[in-house]
C-alpha positions as CSV (number, residue, x, y, z in Angstrom):
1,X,-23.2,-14.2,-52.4
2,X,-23.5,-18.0,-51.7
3,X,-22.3,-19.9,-48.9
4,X,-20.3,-22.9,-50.3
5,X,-19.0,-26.0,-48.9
6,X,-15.6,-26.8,-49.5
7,X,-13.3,-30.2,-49.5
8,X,-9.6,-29.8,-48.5
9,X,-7.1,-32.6,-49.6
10,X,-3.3,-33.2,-49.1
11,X,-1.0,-35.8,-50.8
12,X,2.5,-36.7,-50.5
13,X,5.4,-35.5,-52.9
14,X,8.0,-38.4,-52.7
15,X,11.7,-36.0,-53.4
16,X,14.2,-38.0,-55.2
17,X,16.7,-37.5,-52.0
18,X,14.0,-39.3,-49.9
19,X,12.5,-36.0,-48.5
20,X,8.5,-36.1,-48.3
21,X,6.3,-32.9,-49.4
22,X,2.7,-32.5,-49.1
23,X,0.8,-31.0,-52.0
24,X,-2.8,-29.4,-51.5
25,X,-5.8,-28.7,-53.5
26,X,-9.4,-27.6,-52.5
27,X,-12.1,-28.4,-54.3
28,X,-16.3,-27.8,-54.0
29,X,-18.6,-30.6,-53.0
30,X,-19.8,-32.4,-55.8
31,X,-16.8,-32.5,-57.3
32,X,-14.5,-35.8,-57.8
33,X,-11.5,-36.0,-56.1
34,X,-8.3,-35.7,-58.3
35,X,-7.4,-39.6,-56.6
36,X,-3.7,-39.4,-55.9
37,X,-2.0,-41.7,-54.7
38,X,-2.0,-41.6,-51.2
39,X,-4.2,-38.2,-50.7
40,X,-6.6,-37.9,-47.9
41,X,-9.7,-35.5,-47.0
42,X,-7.8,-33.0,-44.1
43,X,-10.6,-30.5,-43.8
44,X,-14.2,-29.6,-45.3
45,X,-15.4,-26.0,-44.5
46,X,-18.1,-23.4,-45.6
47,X,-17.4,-20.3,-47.2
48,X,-19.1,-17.6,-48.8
49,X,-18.6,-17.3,-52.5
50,X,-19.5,-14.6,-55.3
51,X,-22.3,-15.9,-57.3
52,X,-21.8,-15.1,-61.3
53,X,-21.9,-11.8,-62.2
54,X,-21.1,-10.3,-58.9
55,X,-17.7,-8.5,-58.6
56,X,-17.5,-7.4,-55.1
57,X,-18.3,-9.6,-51.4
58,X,-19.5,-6.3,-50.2
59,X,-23.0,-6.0,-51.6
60,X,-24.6,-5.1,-48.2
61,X,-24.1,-1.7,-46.6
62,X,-22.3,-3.3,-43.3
63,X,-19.8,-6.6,-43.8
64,X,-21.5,-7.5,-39.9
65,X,-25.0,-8.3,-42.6
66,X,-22.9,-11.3,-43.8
């Protein structure tokens, strides 16, 4: 396991009736933005990822070892 920082962006959905959505997408640092129109950074967090080949978070003998 890896701990990973991640970007959280929102963006607004125009409805046809005039309503106004919001859309989200997380992404990992390092990685460019998808740049929609009028999206904004709303939160940037750490979390703790499987590195490749590992199939389960609980590798340790207690989840408190985290």
């Amino acid at each position: 396991m890896k701990e990973q920082v991640l970007k959280r962006y929102e963006y607004p959905i125009k409805h046809p009736n005039g309503s106004t959505y919001y859309g989200s997408y997380t992404i990992k640092e390092g990685v460019k933005a998808k740049g929609y129109k009028g999206e904004k950074l709303v939160q940037k967090f750490k979390a703790i990822v499987l590195e490749e080949g590992e199939t389960h978070f609980t590798k340790s003998a207690s989840f408190l070892d985290l």
